[in-house]
C-alpha positions as CSV (number, residue, x, y, z in Angstrom):
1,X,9.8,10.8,-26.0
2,X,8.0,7.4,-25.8
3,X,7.5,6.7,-21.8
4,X,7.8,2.5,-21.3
5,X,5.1,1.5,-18.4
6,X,5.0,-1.9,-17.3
7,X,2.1,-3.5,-15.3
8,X,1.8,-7.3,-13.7
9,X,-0.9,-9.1,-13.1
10,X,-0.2,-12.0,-10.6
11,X,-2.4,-15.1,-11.5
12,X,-3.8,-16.4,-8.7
13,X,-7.4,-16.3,-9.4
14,X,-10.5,-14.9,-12.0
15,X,-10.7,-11.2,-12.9
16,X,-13.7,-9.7,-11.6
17,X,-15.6,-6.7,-12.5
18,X,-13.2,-4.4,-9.7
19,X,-10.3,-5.6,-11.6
20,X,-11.5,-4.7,-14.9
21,X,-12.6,-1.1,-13.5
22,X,-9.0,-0.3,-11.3
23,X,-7.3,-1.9,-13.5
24,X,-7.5,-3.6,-16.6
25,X,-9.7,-0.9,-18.7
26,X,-7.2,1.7,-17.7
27,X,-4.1,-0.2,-19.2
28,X,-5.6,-0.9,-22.0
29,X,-6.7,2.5,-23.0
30,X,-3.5,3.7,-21.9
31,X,-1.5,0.9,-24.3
32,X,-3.2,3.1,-27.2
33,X,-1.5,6.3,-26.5
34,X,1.5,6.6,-29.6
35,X,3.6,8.2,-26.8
36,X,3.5,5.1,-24.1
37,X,5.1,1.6,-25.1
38,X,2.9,-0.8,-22.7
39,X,4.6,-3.8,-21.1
40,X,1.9,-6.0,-19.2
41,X,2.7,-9.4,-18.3
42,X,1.2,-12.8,-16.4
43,X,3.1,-12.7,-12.8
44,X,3.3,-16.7,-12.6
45,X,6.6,-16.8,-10.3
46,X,5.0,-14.1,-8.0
47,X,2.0,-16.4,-8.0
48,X,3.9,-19.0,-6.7
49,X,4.8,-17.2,-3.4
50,X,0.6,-16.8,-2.4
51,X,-0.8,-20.4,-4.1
52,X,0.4,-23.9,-3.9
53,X,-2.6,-25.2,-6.0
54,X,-0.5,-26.2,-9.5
55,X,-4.3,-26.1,-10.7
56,X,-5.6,-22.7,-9.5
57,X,-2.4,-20.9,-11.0
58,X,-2.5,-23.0,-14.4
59,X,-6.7,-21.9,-14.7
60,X,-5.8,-18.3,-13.6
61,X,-3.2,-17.5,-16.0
62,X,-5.7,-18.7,-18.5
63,X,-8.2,-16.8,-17.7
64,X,-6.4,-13.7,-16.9
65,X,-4.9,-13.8,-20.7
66,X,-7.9,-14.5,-22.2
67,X,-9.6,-11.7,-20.3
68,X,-7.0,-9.0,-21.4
69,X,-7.2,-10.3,-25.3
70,X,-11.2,-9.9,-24.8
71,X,-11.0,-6.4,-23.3
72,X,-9.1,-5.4,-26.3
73,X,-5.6,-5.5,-25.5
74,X,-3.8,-5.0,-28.8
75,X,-0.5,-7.6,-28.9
76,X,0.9,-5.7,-32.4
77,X,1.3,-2.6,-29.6
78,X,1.5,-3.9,-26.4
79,X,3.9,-6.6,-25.1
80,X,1.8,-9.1,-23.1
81,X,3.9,-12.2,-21.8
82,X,4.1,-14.5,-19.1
83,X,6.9,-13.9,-16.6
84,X,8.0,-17.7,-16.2
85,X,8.5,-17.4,-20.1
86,X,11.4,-15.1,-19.8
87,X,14.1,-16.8,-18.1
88,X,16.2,-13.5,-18.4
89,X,13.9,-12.6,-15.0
90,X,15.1,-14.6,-12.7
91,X,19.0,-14.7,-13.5
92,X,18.5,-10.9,-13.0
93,X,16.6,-11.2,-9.8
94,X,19.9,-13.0,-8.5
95,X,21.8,-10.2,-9.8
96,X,20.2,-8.4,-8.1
97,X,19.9,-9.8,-4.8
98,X,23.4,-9.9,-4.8
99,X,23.6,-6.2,-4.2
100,X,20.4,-5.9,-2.3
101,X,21.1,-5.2,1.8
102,X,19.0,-7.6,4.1
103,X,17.9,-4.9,6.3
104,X,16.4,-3.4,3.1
105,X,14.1,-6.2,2.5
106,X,13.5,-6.1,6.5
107,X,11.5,-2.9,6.1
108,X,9.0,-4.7,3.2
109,X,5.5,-3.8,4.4
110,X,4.7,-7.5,3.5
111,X,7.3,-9.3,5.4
112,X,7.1,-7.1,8.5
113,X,3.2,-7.6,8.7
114,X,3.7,-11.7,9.1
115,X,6.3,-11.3,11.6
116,X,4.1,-8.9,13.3
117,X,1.2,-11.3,13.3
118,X,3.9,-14.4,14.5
119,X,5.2,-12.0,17.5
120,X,1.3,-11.5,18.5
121,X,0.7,-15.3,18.2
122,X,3.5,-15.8,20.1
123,X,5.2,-17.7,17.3
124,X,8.6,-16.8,16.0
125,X,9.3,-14.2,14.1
126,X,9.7,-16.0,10.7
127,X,7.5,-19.0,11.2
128,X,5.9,-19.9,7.9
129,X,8.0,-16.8,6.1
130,X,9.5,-18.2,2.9
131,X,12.0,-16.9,0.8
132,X,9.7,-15.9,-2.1
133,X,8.0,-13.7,0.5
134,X,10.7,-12.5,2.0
135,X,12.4,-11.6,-1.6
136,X,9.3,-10.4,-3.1
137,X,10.7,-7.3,-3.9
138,X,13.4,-8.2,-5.7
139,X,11.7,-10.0,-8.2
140,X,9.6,-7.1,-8.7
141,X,12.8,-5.2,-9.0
142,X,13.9,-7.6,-11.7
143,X,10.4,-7.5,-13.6
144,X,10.4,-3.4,-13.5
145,X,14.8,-2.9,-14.5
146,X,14.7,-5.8,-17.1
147,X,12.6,-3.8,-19.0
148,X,13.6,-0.3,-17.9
149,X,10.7,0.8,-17.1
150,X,10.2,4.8,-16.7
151,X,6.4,4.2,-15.0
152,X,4.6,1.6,-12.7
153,X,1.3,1.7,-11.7
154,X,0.6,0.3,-8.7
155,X,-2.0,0.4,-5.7
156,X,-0.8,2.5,-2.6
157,X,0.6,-0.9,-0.5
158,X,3.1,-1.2,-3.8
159,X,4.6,2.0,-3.8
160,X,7.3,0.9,-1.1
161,X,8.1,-2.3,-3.7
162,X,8.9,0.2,-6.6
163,X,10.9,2.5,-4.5
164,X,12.8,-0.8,-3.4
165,X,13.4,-0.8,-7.4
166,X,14.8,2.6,-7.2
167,X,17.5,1.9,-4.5
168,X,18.3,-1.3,-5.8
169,X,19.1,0.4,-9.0
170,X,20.8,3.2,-8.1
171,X,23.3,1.1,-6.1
172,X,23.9,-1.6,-9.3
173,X,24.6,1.6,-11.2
174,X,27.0,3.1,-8.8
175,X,28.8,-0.6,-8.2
176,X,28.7,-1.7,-12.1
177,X,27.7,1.6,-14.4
178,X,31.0,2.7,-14.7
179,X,29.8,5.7,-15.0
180,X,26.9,5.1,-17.1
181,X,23.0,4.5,-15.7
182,X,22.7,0.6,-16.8
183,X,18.8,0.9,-14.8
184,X,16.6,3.7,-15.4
185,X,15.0,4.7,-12.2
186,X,11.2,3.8,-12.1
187,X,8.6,5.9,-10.4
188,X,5.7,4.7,-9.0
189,X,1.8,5.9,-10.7
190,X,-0.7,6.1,-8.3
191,X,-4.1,6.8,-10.8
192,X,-6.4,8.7,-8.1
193,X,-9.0,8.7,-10.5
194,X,-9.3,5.0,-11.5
195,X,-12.0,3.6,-9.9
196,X,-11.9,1.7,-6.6
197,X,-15.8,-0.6,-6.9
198,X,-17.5,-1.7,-3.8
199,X,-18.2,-5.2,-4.0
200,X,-21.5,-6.6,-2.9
201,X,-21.7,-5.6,0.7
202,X,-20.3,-2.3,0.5
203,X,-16.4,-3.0,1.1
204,X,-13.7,-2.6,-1.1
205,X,-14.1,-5.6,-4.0
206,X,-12.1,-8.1,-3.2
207,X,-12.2,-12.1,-3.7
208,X,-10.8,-11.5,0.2
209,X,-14.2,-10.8,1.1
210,X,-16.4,-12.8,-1.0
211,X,-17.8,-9.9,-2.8
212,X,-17.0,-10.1,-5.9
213,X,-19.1,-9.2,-9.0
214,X,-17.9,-11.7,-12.0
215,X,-16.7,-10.3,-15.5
216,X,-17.3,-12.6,-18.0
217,X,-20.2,-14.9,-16.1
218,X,-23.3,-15.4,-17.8
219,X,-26.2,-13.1,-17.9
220,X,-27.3,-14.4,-15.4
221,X,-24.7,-15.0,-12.6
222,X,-24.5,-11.1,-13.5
223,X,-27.8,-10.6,-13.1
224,X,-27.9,-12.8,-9.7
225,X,-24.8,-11.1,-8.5
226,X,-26.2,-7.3,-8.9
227,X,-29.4,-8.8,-6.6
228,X,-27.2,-9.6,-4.3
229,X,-26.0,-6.1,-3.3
230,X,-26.5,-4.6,0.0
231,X,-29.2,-1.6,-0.4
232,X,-30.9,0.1,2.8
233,X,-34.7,-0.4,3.3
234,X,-36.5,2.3,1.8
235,X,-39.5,1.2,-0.6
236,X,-40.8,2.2,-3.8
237,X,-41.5,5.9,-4.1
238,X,-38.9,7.1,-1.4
239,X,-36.0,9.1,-2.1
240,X,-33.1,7.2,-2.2
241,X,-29.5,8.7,-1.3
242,X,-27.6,8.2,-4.5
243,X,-23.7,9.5,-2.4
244,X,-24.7,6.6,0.3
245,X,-25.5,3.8,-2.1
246,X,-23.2,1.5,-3.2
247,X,-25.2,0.7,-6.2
248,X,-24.8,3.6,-7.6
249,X,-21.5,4.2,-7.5
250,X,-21.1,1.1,-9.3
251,X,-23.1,2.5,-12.0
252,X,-21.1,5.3,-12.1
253,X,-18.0,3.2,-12.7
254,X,-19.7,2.5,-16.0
255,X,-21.8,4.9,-16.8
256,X,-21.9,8.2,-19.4
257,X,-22.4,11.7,-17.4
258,X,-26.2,11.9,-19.4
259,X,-26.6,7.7,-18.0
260,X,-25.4,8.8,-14.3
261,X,-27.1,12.0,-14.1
262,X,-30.8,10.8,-15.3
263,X,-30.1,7.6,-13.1
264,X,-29.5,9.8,-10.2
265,X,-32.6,11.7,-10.7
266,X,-34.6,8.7,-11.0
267,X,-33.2,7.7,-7.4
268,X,-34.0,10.5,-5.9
269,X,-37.2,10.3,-7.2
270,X,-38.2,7.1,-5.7
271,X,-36.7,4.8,-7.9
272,X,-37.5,0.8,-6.2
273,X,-34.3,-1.1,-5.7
274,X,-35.0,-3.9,-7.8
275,X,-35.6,-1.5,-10.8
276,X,-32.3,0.6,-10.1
277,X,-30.5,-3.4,-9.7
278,X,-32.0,-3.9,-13.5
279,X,-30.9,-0.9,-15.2
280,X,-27.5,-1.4,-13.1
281,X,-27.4,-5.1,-14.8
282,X,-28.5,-3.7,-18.3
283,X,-25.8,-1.2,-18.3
284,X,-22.8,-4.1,-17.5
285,X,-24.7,-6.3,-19.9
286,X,-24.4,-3.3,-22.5
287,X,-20.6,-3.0,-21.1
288,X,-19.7,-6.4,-21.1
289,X,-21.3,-8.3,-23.7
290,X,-19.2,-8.5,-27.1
291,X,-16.4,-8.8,-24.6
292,X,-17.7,-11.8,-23.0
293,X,-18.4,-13.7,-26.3
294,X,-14.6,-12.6,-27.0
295,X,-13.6,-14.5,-23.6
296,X,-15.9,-17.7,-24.3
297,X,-14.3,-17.7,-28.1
298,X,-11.0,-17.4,-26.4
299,X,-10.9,-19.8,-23.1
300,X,-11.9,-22.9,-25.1
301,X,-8.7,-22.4,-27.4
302,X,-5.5,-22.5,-25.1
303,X,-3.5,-23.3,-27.9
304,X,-4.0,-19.7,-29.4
305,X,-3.6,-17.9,-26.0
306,X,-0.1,-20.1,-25.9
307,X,0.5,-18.9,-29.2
308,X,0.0,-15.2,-28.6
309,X,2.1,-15.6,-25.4
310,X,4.8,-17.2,-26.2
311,X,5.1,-14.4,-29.4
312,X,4.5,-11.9,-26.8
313,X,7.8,-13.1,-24.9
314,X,9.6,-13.5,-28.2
315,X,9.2,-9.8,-28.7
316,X,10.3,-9.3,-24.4
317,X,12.9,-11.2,-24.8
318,X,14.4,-9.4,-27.8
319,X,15.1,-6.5,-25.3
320,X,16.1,-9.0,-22.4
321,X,18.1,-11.3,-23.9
322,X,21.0,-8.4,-25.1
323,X,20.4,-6.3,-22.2
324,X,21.4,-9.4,-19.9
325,X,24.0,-10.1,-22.0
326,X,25.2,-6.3,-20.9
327,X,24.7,-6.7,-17.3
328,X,26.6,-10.1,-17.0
329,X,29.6,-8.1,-18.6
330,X,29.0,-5.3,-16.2
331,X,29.4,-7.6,-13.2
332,X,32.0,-9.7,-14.3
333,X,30.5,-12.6,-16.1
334,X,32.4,-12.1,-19.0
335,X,33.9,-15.0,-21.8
336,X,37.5,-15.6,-21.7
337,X,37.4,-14.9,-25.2
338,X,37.0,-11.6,-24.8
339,X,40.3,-10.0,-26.0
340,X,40.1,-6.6,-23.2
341,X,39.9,-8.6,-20.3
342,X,39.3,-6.2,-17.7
343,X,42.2,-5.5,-15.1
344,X,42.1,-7.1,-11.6
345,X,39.8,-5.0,-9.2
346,X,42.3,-4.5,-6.6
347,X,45.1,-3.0,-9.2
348,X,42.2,-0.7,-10.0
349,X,41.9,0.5,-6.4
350,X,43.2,4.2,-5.5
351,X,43.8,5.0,-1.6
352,X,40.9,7.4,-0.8
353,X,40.1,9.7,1.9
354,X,37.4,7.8,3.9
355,X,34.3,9.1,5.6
356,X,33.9,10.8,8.6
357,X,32.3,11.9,11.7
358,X,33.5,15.4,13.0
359,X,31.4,16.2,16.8
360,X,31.9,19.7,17.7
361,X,30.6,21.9,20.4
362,X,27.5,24.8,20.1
363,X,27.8,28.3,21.9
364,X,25.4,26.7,24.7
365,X,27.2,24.2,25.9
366,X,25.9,21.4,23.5
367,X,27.7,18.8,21.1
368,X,26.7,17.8,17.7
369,X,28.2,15.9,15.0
370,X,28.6,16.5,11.4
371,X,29.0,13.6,9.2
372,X,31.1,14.1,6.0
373,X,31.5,11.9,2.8
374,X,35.0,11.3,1.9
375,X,35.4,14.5,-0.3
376,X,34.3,16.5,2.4
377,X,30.3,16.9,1.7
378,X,28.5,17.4,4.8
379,X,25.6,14.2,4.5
380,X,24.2,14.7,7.9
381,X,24.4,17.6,10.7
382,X,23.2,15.9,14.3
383,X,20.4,17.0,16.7
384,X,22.1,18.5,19.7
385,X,23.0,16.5,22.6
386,X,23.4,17.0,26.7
387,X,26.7,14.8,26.4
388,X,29.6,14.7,24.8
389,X,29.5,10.5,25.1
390,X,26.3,10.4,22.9
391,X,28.4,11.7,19.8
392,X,30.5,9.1,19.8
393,X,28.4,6.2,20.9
394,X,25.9,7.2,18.2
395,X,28.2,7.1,15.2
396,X,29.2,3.9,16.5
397,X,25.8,2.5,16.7
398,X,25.5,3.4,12.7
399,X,29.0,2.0,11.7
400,X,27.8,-1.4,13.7
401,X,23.9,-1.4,12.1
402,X,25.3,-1.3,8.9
403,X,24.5,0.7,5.7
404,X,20.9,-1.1,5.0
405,X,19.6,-0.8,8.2
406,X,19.8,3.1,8.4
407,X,16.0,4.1,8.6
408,X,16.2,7.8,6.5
409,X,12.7,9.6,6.1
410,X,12.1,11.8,3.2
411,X,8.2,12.8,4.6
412,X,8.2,14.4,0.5
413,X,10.3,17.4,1.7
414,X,13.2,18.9,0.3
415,X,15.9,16.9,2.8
416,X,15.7,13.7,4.7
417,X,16.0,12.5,8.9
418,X,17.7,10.0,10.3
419,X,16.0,7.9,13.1
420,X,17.2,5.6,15.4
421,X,14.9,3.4,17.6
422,X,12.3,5.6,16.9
423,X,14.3,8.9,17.9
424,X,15.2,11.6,15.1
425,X,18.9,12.0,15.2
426,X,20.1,13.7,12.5
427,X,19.1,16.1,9.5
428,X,20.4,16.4,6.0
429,X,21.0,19.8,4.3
430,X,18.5,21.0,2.0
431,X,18.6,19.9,-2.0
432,X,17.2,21.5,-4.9
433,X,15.0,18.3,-6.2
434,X,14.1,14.9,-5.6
435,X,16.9,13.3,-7.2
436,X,19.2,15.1,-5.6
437,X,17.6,13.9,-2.4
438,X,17.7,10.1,-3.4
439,X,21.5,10.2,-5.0
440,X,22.6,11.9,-1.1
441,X,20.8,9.3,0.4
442,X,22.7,6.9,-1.7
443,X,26.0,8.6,-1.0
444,X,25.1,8.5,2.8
445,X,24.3,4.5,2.9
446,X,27.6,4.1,0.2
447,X,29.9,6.2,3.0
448,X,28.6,3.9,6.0
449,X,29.2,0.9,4.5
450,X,32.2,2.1,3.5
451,X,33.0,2.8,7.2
452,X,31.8,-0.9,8.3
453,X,33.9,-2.2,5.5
């Protein structure tokens, strides 16, 4: 089975050599794998939510494309397209937000950190908060289901965005599917082994920082950049600590186990920093080189990268363009040509048994409360309480919060917790696998809101 893995790259500056190391040079050698259909795209719109420099996005999805052509991304395997080329993306995003709860998109790591920092400012909560921040994950939603990807590889402070995906899907497919899974449920790749490079002073490489070694420079910002980094001050003919230098890790980024293990020798052996910063530059220079021509060759002819784009969005949109088409019929949107027009919703509608809380008494005097879905399921048994008030006040607290703001931890077991206000309530039973854990957690929000409704 061919596994679809789908990878943005928001465009908001110039790839540097930590890029090409954690993440470029892995996509592209994964793109070559018969068994993996590689989606990688230019993520102008997200662009548009961290730069409001018309000039700085336009130059950075330039360079960006012109760095993936030069590295070797192959176009007749890969799909490589802009995002604001497909404008399948954002009528999906709205589909999308239309079933996606607030107090989902309440819990984003990204919008909770600026209304953090505007409560310690004492500013309020949402001051300088836009919309594109706030539904941020959406559009990533969009980008990953459009395309049904089965994989996403994404740094650690993503992984909550993808699972986002994941609800989001699950509850279009319950509302629209009909039965039938419409999105496939992505899952988040973390690659432990890709390569995280210190930049020049030792910290994560980051254009943040200022640390930054450049890809496709000349020789000799290269060369200027490596003298640049941060070494201790032992001289010529001491032993250097290859684990505590930066330098050499770098090297080891790039380098094959005979390269590494004579360079380490050699550092141990005294090797002087300005020798170990040249064979460090000759080995990126060796690395780098034909690929740079490649970029210089490509960056002075923006009318081929458009070309190759706007191909490379033919051949996304060739998958978009029908699937939409199935999506707007799922939801409604359908032409009144159409000769089964599908009946009215509410002649559709069969009386149900609704969801329930059942509070009971334990042996020692305590209460509890079970909560069941509509066909009976037990989706939650409660912690014990002192008093028989708590019961009831707490399911009511849940039916008021609403579905989306229920805060349910998995913590990777085989069952899930409910928490409210920081307390741990309630526990789920036990279920065989992880799907089965998300589809009860989807049953629990689906019999809440049910109960708000």
């Amino acid at each position: 089975m061919t596994t679809r893995i789908l990878t943005g790259i928001t465009t908001t500056g110039t790839p540097h050599l930590g890029n090409y190391a954690g993440a470029i040079r892995p996509a592209i050698v994964a793109s070559r794998d018969a068994q993996v259909d590689s989606f990688y795209f230019l993520a102008d719109y997200h662009a548009l939510i961290k730069c409001d420099d018309p000039l700085r996005i336009q130059r950075s999805r330039l360079e960006i494309a012109a760095t993936w052509l030069a590295c070797g991304l192959d176009t007749d395997k890969a799909t490589f397209y802009r995002q604001s080329d497909i404008p399948e993306i954002p009528e999906l995003t709205w589909l999308l937000t239309c079933v996606t709860g607030k107090g989902l998109l309440n819990r984003a790591h990204a919008y909770k950190a600026s209304v953090d920092k505007n409560l310690e400012g004492g500013e309020d909560p949402d001051a300088g908060v836009t919309m594109g921040l706030f539904s941020y994950p959406v559009l990533m939603a969009a980008d990953i289901l459009m395309f049904n990807a089965h994989k996403v590889p994404v740094g650690r402070d993503q992984i909550q965005h993808v699972e986002m995906a994941r609800d989001i899907a699950q509850r279009f497919n319950h509302l629209f599917g009909q039965g039938k899974e419409l999105f496939t449920l992505p899952e988040a790749v973390i690659e432990e082994e890709v390569a995280t490079l210190p930049g020049l002073d030792g910290r994560k490489m980051s254009k943040s920082y200022d640390n930054t070694i450049p890809l496709f420079g000349s020789a000799k910002q290269l060369k200027d950049a490596i003298a640049r980094i941060v070494t201790d001050s032992r001289e010529p003919g001491e032993p250097k600590d290859p684990d505590s230098s930066h330098l050499y890790t770098l090297y080891q980024a790039f380098a094959t186990s005979e390269q590494l293990a004579e360079f380490r020798a050699d550092l141990l052996a005294g090797l002087a920093w300005g020798e170990a910063k040249h064979c460090l530059f000759q080995l990126l220079d060796n690395e780098l080189g034909e690929a740079r021509e490649r970029y210089q060759a490509l960056i002075v002819r923006p009318n081929d990268l458009e070309d190759i784009l706007l191909a490379g969005a033919g051949k996304a949109r060739r998958i978009a363009t029908p699937f939409l088409g199935e999506l707007r019929e799922a939801v409604g949107l359908r032409s009144f040509r159409s000769a089964a027009l599908v009946q009215s919703a509410s002649s559709k509608k069969k009386t149900a048994k609704a969801a329930r809380f059942v509070s009971f008494r334990e042996p020692d005097g305590r209460f509890r409360f079970r909560f069941l879905a509509a066909d009976g399921e037990e989706l939650l048994l409660s912690r014990p309480f002192d008093d028989p008030k708590s019961v009831g006040q707490i399911s009511q607290r849940l039916i008021a919060r609403g579905a989306d703001a229920l805060e349910l931890r998995d913590d990777e077991s085989s069952q899930f917790t409910l928490w409210v206000d920081g307390e741990c309530l309630a526990d789920s039973p036990i279920y065989a696998d992880p799907d089965a854990l998300d589809a009860a957690m989807l049953r629990l929000r689906e019999a809440i809101a049910g109960l708000a409704g």
